[in-house]
Structures are given as C-alpha cells and as structure tokens.
N, CA and C atoms as an extended XYZ file, in Angstrom:
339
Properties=species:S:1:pos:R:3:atomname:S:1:resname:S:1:resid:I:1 pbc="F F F"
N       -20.832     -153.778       64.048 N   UNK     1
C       -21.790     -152.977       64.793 CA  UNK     1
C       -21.421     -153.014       66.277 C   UNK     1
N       -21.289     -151.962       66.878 N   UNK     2
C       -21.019     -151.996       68.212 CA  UNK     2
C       -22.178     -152.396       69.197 C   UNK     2
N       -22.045     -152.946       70.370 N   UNK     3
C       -23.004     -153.433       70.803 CA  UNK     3
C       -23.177     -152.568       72.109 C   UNK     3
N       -23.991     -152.178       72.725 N   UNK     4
C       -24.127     -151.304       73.983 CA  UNK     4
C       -24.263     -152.217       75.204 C   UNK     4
N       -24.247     -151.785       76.159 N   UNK     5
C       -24.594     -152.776       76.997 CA  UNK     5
C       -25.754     -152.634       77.821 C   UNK     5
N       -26.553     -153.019       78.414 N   UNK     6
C       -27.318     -153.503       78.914 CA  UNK     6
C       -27.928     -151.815       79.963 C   UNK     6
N       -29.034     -151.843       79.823 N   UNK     7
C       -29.625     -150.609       81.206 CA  UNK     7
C       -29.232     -150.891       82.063 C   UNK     7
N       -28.310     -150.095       82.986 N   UNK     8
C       -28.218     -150.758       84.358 CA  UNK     8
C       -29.341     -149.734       85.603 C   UNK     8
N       -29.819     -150.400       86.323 N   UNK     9
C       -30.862     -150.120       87.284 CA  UNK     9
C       -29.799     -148.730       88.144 C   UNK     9
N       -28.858     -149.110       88.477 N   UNK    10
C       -27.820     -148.011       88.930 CA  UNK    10
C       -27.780     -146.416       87.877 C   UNK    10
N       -27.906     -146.990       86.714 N   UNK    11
C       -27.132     -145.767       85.649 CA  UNK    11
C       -28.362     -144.755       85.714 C   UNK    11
N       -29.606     -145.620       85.322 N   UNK    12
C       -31.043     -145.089       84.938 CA  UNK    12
C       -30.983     -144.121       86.288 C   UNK    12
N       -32.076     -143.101       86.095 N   UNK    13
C       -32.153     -142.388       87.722 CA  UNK    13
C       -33.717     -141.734       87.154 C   UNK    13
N       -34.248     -141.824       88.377 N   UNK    14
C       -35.675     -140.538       88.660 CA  UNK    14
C       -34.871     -139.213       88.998 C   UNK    14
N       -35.628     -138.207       88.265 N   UNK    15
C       -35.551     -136.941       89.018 CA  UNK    15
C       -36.503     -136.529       89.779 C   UNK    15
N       -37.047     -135.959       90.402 N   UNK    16
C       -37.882     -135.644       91.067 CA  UNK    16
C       -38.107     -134.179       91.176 C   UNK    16
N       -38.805     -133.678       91.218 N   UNK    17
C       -39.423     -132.017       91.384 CA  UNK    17
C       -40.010     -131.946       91.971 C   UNK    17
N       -39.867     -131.526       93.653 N   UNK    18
C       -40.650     -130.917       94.572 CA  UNK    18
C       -41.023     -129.000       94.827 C   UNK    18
N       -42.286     -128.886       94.771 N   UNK    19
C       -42.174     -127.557       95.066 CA  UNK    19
C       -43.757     -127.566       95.924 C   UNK    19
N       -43.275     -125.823       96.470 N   UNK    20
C       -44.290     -125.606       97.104 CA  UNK    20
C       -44.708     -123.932       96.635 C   UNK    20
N       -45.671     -123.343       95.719 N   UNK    21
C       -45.757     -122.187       95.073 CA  UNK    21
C       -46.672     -121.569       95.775 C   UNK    21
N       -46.908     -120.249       95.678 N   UNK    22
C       -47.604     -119.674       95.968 CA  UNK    22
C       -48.994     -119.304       94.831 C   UNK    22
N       -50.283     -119.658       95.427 N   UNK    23
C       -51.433     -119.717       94.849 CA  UNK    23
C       -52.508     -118.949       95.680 C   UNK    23
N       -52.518     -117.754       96.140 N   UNK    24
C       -53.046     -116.343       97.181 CA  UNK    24
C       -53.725     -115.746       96.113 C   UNK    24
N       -53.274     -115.469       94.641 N   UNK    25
C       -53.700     -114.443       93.744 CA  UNK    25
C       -53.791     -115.218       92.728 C   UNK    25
N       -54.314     -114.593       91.375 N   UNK    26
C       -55.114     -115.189       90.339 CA  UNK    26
C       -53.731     -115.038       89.397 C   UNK    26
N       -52.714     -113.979       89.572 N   UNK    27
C       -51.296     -114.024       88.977 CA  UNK    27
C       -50.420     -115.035       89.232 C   UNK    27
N       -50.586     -115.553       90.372 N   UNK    28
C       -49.842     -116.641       91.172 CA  UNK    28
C       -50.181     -118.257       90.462 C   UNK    28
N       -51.418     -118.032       90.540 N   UNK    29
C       -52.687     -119.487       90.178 CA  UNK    29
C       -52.389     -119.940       88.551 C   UNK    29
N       -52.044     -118.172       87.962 N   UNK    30
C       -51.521     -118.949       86.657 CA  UNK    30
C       -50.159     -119.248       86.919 C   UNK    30
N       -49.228     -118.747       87.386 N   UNK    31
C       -47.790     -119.268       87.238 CA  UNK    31
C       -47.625     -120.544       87.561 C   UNK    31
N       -48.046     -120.773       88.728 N   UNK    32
C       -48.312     -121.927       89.101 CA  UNK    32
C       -48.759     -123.289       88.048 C   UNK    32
N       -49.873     -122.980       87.530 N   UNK    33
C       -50.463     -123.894       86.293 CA  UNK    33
C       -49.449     -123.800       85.300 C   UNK    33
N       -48.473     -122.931       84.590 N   UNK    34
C       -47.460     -122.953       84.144 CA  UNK    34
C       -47.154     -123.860       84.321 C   UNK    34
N       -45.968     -123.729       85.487 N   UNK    35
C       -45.160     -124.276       85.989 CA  UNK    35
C       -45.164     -125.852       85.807 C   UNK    35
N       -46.883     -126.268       86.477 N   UNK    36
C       -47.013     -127.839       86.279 CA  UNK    36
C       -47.215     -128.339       85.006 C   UNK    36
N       -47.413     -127.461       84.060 N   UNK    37
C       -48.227     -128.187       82.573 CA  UNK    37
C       -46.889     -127.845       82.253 C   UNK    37
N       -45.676     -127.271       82.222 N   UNK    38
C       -44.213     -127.507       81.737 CA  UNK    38
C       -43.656     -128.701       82.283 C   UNK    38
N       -44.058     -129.227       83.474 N   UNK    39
C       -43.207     -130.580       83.509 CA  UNK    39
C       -44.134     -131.312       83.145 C   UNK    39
N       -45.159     -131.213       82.996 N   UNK    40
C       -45.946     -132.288       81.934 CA  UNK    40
C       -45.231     -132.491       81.010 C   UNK    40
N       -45.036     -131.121       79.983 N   UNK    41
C       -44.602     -131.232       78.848 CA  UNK    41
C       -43.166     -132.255       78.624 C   UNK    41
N       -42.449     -131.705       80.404 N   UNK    42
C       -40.951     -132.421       79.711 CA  UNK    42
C       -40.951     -134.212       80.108 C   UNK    42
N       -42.596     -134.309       80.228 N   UNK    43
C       -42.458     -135.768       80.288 CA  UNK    43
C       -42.449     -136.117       82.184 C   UNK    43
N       -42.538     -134.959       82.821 N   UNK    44
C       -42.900     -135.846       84.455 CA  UNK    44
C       -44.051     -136.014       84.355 C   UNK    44
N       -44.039     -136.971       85.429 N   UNK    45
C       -45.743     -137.288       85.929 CA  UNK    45
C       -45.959     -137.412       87.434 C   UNK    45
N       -46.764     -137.088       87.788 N   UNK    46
C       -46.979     -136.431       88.985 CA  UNK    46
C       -47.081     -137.850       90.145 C   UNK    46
N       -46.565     -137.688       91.107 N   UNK    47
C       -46.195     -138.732       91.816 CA  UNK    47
C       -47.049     -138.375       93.069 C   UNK    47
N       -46.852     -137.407       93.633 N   UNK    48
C       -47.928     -136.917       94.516 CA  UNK    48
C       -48.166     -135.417       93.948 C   UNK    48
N       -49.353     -134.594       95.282 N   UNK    49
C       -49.589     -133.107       95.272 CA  UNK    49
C       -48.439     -132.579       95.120 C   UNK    49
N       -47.699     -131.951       94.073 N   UNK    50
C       -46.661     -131.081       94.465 CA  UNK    50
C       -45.082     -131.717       94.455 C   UNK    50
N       -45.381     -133.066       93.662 N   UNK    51
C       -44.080     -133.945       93.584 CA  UNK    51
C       -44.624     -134.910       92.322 C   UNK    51
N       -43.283     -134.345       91.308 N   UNK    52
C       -43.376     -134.895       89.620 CA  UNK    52
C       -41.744     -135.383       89.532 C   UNK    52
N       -42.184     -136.300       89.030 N   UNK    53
C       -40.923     -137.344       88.585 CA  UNK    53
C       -41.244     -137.702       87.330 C   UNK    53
N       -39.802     -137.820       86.278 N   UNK    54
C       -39.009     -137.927       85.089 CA  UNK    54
C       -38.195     -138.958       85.061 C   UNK    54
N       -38.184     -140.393       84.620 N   UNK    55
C       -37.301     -141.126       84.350 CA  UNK    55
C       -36.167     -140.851       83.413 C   UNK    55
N       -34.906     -140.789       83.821 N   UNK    56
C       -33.888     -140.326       82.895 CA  UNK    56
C       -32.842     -141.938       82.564 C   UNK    56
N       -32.378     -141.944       81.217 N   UNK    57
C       -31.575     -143.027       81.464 CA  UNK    57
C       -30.092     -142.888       81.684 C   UNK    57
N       -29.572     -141.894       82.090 N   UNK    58
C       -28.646     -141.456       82.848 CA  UNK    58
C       -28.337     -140.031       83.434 C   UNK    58
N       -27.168     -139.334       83.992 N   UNK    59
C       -27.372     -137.758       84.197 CA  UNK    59
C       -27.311     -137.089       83.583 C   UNK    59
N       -26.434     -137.427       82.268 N   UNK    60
C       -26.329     -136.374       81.135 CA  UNK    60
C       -27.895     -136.003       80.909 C   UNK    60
N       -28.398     -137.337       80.493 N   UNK    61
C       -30.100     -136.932       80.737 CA  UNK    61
C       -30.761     -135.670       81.248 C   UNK    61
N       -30.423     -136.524       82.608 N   UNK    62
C       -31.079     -136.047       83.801 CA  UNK    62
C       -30.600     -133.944       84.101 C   UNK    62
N       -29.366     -133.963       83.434 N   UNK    63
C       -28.891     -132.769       83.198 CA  UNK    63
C       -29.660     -131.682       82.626 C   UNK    63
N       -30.030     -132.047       81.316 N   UNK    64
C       -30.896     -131.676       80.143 CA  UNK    64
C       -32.115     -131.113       80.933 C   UNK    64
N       -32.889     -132.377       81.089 N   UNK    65
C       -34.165     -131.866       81.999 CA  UNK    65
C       -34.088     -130.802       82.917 C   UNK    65
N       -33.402     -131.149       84.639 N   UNK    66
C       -32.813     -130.035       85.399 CA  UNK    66
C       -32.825     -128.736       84.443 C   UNK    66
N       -32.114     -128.392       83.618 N   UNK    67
C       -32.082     -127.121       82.624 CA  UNK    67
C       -33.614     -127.046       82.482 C   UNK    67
N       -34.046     -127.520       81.910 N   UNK    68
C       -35.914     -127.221       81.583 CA  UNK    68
C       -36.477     -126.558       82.635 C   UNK    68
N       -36.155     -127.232       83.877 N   UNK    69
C       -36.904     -126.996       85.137 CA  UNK    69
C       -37.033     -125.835       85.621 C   UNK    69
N       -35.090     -125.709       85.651 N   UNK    70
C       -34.798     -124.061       86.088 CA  UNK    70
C       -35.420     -123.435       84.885 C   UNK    70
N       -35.492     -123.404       83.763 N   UNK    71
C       -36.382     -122.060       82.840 CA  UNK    71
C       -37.969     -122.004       82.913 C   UNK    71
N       -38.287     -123.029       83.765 N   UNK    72
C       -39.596     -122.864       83.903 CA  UNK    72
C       -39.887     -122.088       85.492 C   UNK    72
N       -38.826     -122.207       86.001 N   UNK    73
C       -39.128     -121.644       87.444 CA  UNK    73
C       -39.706     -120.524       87.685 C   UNK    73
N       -41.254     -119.818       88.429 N   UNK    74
C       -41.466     -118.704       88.290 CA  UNK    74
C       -40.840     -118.352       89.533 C   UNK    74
N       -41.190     -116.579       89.638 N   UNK    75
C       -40.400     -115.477       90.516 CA  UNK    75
C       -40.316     -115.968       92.198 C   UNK    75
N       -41.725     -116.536       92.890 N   UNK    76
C       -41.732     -116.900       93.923 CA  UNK    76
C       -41.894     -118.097       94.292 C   UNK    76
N       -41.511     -118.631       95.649 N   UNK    77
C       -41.954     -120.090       96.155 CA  UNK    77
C       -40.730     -121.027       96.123 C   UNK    77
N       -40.943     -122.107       96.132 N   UNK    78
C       -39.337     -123.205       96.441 CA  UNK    78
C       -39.443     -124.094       95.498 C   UNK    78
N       -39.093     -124.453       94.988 N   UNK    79
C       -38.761     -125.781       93.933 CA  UNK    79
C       -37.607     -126.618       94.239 C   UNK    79
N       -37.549     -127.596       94.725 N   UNK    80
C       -36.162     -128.575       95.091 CA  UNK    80
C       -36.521     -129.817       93.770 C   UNK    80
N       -34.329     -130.192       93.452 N   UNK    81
C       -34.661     -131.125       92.177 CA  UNK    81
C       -33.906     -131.844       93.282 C   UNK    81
N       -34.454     -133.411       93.242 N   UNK    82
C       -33.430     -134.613       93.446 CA  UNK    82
C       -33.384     -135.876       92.305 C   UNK    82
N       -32.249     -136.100       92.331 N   UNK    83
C       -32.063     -137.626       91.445 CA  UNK    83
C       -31.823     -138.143       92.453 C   UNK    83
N       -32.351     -139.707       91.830 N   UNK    84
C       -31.884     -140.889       92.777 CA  UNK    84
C       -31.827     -142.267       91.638 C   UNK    84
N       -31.342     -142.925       92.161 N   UNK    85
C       -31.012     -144.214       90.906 CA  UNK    85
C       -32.379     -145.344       90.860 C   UNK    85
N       -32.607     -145.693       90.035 N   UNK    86
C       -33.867     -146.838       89.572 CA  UNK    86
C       -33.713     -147.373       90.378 C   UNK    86
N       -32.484     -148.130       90.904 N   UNK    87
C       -33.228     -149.026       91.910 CA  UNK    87
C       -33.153     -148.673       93.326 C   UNK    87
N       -33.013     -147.305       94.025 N   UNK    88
C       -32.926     -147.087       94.577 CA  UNK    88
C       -34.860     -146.430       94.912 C   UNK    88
N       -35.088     -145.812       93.686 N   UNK    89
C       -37.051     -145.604       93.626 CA  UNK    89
C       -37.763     -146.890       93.549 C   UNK    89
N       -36.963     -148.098       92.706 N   UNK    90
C       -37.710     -149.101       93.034 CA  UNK    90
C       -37.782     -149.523       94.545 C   UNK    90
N       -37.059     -149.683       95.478 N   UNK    91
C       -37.127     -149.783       96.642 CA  UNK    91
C       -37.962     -148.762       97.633 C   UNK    91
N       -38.818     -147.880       97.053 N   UNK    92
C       -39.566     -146.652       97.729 CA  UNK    92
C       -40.747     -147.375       98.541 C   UNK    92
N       -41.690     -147.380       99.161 N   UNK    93
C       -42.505     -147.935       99.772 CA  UNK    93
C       -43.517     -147.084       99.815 C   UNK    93
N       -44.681     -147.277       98.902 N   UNK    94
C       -45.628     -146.571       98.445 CA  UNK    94
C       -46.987     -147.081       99.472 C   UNK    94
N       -48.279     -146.802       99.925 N   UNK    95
C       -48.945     -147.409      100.293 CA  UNK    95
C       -49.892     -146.446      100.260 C   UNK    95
N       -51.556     -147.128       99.785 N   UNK    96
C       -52.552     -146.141       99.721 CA  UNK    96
C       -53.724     -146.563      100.733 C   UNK    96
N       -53.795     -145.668      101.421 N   UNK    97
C       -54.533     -146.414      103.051 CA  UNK    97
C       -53.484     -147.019      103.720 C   UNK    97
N       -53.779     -148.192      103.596 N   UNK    98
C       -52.906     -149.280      104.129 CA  UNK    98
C       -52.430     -150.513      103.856 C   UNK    98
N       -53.108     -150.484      101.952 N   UNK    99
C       -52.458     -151.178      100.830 CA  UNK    99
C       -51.107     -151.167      100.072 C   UNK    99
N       -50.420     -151.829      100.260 N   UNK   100
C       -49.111     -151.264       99.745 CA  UNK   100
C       -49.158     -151.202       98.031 C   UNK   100
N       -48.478     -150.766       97.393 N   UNK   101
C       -48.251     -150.704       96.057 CA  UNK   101
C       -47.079     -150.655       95.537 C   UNK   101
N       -46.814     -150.930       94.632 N   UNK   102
C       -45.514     -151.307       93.985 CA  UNK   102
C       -45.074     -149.396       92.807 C   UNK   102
N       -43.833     -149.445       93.096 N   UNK   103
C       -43.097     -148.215       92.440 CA  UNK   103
C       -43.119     -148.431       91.016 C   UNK   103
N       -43.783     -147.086       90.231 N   UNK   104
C       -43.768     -146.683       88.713 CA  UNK   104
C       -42.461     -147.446       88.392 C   UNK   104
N       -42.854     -147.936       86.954 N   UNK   105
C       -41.673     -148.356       86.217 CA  UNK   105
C       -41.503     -147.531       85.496 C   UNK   105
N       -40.122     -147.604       84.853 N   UNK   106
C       -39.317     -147.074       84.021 CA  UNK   106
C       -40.215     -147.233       82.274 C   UNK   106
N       -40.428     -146.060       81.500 N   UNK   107
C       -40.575     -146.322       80.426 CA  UNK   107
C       -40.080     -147.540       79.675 C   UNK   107
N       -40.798     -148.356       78.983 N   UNK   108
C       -40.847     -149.269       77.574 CA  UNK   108
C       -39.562     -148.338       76.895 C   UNK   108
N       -39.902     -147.761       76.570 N   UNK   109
C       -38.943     -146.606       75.307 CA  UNK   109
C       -38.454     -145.502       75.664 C   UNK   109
N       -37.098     -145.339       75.376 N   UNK   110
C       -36.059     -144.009       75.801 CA  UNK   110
C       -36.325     -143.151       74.483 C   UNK   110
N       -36.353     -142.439       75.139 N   UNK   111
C       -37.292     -140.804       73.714 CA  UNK   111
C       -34.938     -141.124       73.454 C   UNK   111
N       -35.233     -140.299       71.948 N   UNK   112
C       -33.967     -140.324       71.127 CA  UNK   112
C       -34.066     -139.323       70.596 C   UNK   112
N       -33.367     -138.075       71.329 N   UNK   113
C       -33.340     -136.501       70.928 CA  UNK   113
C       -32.266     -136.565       71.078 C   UNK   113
C-alpha cells in the first residue's frame, strides 16, 4: 500500500472571493443572491461582507473551484480570486472590536470527488 505523505500547511491553500456587485435594481439583487448561494454551494464560507473563502488541499483543487466561480459570475460588478497557502491565512490577524481571534481552520475532512 502506498503511503501519502503528510498535509503540508504550504501545499493546502484558501481561496478567497472578493467582490463588489451591483444591488440598485431588483434584477441585480437577484444576481447577486445567486452569485452568493453558489459559493455557498461550492463549499465557501463567508469570511467577511463580500469576502468568501474555500479551503483547498492543493491548486489542482483550488483550480476546479476558480472554474465554478468564473461560471457563476454575473454580467456586472468585480469579482477578484486570490489563493494563499494555510499557513500563510493562519498567520492573518483577525480582531473583533479590539479582541483578537484566531484564523478558521482547515476542514476535519477533504470532500473525495
């Protein structure tokens, strides 16, 4: 049996999905709601207003997703994707008020599609 090796904090990466849509019209308001209940679906979770992150356990991953993103993209507004490596989000510096808090972990379990 071959043995794999170990998660490395380097390999793993967040993606991140920033956007800023337009919500003026009731056509807009749904695309928009689209838009966010599709990265629900592909498994982000919302990190702030307008910023959803996806733990991937590498880019091929992280590839896959990106593809999702762009087919969910509607006609207007900006959407920016970034990856960055686990331990590079573990090192993020979160704070609510003026409590600091510690960075989302990485899923228990890697989905196997």
């Amino acid at each position: 049996m071959e043995r794999r090796p170990p998660l490395s904090a380097y390999r793993g990466m967040w993606l991140l999905a920033m956007f800023d849509l337009p919500v003026d019209t009731a056509a807009a308001r749904r695309r928009y709601t689209r838009f966010r209940k599709g990265l629900l679906r592909d498994g982000f979770t919302m990190l702030q207003f307008s910023v959803y992150g996806r733990y991937c356990a590498n880019e091929e991953a992280s590839l896959v997703h990106r593809r999702r993103v762009r087919e969910l993209l509607p006609p207007q507004g900006e959407v920016r994707l970034v990856s960055i490596t686990d331990k590079q989000f573990g090192k993020m510096e979160i704070y609510r008020g003026k409590k600091r808090e510690k960075a989302e972990r990485p899923p228990l379990q890697l989905e196997l599609f």
